[in-house]
GUMAR-470268 format. One record per residue: residue number from 1; residue in three letters; x, y, z of N, C-alpha, C in turn. Coordinates in Angstrom, 3 decimals, decimal comma, always signed. Layout:
// residues N
 num residuo     n_xx     n_yy     n_zz    ca_xx    ca_yy    ca_zz     c_xx     c_yy     c_zz
 NUM     ALA        X        Y        Z        X        Y        Z        X        Y        Z
...
// end
This chain:
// residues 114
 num residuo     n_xx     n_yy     n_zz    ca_xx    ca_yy    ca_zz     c_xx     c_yy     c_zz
   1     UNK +112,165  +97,728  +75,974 +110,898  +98,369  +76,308 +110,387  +97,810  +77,628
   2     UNK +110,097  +98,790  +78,492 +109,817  +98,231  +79,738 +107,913  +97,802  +79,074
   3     UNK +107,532  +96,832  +80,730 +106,280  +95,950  +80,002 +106,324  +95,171  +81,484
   4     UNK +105,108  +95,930  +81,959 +103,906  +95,725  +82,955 +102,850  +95,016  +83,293
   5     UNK +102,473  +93,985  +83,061 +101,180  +93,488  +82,595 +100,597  +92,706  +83,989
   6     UNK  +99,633  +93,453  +83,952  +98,596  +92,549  +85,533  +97,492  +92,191  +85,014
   7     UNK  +97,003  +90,929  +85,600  +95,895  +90,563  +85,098  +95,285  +89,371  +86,195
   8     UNK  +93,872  +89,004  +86,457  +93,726  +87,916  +87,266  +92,978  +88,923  +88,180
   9     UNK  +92,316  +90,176  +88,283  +91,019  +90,931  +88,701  +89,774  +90,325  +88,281
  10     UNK  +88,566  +90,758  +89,401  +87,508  +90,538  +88,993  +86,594  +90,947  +90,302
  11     UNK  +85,711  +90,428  +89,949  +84,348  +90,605  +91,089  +84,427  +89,633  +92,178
  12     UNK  +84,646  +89,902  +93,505  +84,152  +88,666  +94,303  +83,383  +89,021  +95,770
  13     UNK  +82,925  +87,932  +96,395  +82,367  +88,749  +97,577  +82,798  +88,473  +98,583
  14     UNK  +82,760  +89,251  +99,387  +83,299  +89,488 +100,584  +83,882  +87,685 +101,036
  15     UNK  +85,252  +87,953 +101,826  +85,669  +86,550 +102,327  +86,114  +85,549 +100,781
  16     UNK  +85,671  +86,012  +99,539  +86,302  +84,994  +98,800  +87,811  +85,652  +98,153
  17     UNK  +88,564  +84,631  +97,562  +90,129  +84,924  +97,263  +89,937  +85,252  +95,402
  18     UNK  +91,101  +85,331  +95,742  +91,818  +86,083  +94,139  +93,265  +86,067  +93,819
  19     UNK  +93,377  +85,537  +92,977  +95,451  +85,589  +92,467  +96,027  +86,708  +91,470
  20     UNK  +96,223  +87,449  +92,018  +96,723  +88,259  +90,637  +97,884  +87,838  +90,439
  21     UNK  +98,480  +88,568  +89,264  +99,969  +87,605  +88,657 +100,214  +89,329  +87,576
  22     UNK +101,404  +89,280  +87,486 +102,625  +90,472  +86,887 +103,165  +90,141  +85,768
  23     UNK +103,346  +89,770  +85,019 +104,812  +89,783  +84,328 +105,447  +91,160  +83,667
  24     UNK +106,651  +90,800  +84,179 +107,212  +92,181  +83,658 +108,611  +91,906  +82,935
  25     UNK +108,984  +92,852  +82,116 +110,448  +92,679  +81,219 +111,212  +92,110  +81,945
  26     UNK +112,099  +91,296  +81,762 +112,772  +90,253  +81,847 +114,319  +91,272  +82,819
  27     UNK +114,493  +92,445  +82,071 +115,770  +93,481  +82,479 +115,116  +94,335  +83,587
  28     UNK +113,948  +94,413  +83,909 +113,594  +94,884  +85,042 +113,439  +93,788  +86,115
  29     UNK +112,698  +92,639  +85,917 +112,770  +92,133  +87,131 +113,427  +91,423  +87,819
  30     UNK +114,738  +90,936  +86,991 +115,621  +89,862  +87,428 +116,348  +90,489  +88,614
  31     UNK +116,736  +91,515  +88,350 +117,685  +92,557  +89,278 +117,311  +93,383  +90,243
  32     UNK +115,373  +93,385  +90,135 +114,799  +94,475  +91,451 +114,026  +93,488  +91,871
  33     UNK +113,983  +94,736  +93,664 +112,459  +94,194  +93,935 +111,065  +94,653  +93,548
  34     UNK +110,460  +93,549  +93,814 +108,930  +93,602  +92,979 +108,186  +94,346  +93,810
  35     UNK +107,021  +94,886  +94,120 +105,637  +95,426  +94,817 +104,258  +95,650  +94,184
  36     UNK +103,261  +94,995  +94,644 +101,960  +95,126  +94,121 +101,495  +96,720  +95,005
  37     UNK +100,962  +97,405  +94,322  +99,969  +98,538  +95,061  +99,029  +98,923  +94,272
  38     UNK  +98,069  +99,399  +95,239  +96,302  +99,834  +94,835  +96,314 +101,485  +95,065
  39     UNK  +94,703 +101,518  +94,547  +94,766 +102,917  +93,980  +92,954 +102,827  +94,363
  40     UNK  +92,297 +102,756  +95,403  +90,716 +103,163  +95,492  +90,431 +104,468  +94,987
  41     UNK  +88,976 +104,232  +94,861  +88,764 +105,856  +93,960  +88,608 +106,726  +94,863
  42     UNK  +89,043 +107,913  +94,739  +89,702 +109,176  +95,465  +90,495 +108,590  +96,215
  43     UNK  +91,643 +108,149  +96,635  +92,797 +107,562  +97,257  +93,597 +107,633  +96,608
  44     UNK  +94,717 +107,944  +97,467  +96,339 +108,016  +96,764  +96,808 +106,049  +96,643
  45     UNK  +97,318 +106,082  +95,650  +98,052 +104,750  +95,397  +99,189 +103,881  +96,471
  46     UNK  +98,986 +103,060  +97,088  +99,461 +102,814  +98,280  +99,868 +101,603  +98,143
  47     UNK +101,184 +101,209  +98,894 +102,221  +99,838  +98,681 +101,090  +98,566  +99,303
  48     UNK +100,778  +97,559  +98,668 +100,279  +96,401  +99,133 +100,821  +95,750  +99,744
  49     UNK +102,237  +95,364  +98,802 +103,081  +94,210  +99,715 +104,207  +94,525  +98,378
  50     UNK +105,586  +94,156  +99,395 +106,611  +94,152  +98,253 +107,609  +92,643  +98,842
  51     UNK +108,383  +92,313  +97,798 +109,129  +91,311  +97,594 +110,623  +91,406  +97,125
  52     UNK +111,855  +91,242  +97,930 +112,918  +91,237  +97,752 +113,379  +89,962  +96,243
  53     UNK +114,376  +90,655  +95,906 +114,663  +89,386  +94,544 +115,128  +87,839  +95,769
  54     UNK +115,309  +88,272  +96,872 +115,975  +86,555  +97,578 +114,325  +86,346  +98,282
  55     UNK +113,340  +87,102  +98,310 +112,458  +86,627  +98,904 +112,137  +87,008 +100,393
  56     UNK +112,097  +88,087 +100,909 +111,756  +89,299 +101,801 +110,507  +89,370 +101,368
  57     UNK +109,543  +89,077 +102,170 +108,637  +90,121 +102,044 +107,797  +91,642 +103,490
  58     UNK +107,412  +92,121 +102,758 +106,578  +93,232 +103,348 +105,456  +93,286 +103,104
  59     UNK +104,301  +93,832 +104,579 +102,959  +93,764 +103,755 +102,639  +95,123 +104,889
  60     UNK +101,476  +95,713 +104,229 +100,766  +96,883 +105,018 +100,164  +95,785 +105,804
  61     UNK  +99,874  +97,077 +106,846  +99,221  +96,235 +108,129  +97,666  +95,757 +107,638
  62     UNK  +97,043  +96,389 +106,580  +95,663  +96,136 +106,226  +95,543  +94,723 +106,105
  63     UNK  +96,526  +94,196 +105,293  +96,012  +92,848 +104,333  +97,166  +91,623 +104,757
  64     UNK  +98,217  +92,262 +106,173  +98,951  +91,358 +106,552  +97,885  +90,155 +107,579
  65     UNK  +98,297  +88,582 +106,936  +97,650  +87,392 +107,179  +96,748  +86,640 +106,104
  66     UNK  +96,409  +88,229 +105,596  +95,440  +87,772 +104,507  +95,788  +87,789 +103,025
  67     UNK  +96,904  +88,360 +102,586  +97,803  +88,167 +101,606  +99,158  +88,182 +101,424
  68     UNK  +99,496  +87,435 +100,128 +100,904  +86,504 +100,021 +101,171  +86,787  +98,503
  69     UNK +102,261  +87,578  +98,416 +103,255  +87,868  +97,659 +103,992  +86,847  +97,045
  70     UNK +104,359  +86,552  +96,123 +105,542  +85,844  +95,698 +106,151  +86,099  +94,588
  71     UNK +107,500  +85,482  +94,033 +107,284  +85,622  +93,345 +108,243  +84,313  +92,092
  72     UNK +107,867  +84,213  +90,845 +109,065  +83,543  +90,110 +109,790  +83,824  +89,230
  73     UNK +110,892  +83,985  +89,418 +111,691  +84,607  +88,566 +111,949  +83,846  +87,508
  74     UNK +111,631  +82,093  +86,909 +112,107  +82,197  +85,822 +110,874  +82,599  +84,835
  75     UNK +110,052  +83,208  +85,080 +109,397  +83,437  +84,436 +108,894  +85,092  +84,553
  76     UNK +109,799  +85,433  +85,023 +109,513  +87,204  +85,302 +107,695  +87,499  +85,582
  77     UNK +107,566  +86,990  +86,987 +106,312  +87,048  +87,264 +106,072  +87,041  +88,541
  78     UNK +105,406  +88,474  +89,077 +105,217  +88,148  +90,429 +103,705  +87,795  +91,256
  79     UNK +103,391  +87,514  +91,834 +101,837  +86,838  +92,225 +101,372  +87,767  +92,912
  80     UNK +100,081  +87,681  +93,320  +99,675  +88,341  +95,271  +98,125  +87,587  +95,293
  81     UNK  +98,962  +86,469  +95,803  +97,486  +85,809  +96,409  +96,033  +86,313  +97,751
  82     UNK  +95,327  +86,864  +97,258  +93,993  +87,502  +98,509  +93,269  +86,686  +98,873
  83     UNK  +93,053  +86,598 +100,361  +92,757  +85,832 +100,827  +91,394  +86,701 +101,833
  84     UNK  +90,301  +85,785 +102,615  +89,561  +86,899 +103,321  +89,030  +88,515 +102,606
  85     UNK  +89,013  +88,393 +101,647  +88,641  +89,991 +100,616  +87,652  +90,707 +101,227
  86     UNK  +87,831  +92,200 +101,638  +87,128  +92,628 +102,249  +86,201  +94,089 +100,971
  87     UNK  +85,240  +94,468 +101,803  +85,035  +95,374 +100,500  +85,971  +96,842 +100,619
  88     UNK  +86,604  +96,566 +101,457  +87,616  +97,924 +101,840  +89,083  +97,475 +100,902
  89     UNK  +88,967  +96,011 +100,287  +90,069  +95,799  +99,322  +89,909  +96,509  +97,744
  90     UNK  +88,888  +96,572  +97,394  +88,102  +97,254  +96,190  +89,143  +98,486  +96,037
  91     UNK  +89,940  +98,210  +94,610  +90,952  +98,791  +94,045  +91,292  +98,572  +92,711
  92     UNK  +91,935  +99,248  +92,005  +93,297  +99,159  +90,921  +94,237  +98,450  +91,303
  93     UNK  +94,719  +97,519  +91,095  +95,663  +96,784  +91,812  +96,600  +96,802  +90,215
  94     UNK  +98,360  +97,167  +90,743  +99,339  +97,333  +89,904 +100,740  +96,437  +90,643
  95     UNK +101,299  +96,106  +89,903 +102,626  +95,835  +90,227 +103,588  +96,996  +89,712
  96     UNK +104,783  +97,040  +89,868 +105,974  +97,933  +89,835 +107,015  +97,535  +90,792
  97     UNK +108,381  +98,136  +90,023 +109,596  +97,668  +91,314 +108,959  +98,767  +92,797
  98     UNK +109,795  +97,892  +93,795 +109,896  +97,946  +95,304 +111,046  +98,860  +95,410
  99     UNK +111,182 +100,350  +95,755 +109,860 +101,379  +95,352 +109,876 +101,367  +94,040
 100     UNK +108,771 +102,157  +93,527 +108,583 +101,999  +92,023 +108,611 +103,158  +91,631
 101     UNK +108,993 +102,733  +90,594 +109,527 +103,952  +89,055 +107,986 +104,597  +88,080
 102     UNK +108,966 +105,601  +87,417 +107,607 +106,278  +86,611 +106,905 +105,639  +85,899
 103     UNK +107,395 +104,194  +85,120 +106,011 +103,815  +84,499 +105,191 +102,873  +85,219
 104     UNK +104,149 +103,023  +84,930 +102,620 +101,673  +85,321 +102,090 +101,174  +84,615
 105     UNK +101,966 +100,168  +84,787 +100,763  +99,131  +83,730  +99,329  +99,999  +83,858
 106     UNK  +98,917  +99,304  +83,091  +97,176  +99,238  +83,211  +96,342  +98,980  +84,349
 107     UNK  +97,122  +98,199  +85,056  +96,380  +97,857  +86,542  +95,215  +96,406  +86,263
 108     UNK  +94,778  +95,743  +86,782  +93,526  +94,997  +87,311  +92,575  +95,505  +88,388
 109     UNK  +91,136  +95,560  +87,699  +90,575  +95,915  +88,796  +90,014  +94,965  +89,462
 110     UNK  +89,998  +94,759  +91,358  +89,041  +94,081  +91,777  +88,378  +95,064  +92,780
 111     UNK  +86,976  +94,210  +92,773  +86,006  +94,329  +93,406  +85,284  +93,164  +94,360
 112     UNK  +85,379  +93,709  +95,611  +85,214  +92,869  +96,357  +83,383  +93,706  +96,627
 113     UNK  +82,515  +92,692  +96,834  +81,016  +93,213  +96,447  +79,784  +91,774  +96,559
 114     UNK  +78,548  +92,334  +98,000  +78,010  +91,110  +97,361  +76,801  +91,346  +96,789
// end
C-alpha cells in the first residue's frame, strides 16, 4: 500500500522557518526521487524542490537560498527545511516522487501570516 504522510505545517510569520518531513512506503522511496510541491488557493500545484536518491537537488527559483531539501533514506523520509517564509509561501505543501504519480497525501498546511 502506497503511504504519504506530511506533517510539521503550521502558522508562522513572515521571516520565521519551518521543517516539514515525508515519510513514505519503504518500496516507493528507496528506488525514486523524492519532491515536495504546493498548491495556494486558486493555483495549480507546483514543484518546490526535488531530490535525487544520490542527492541532486532542484529548487524553483522562488524559494532557491531559502530552502533545503533532504533527504534519509534509512528511514524513508524526506525533509524541506524553510527558511526566510514569505507570505507568498502560504500553501498545501505535499511530498510525492520526482515527477510524481497519481496518488497524494493529505498535504500540511502552512501559513506564513503576521
Amino acid at each position: 500500500q502506497v503511504q504519504l504522510v506530511e506533517s510539521g505545517g503550521g502558522l508562522v510569520q513572515p521571516g520565521g522557518s519551518l521543517r516539514l518531513s515525508c515519510v513514505a512506503s519503504g518500496s516507493i522511496f528507496s528506488s525514486n526521487a523524492m519532491g515536495w510541491y504546493r498548491q495556494a488557493p486558486g493555483k495549480e500545484r507546483e514543484l518546490v524542490a526535488g531530490i535525487t536518491r544520490a542527492g541532486s537537488t532542484n529548487y524553483a527559483d522562488s524559494v532557491k537560498g531559502r530552502f533545503t531539501i533532504s533527504r534519509d533514506n534509512a528511514k524513508n523520509t524526506v525533509y524541506l527545511q524553510m527558511n526566510s517564509l514569505k507570505p507568498e509561501d502560504t500553501a498545501v505543501y505535499y511530498c510525492n516522487l520526482w515527477p510524481p504519480f497519481a496518488y497524494w497525501g493529505q498535504g500540511t498546511q502552512v501559513t506564513v501570516s503576521s
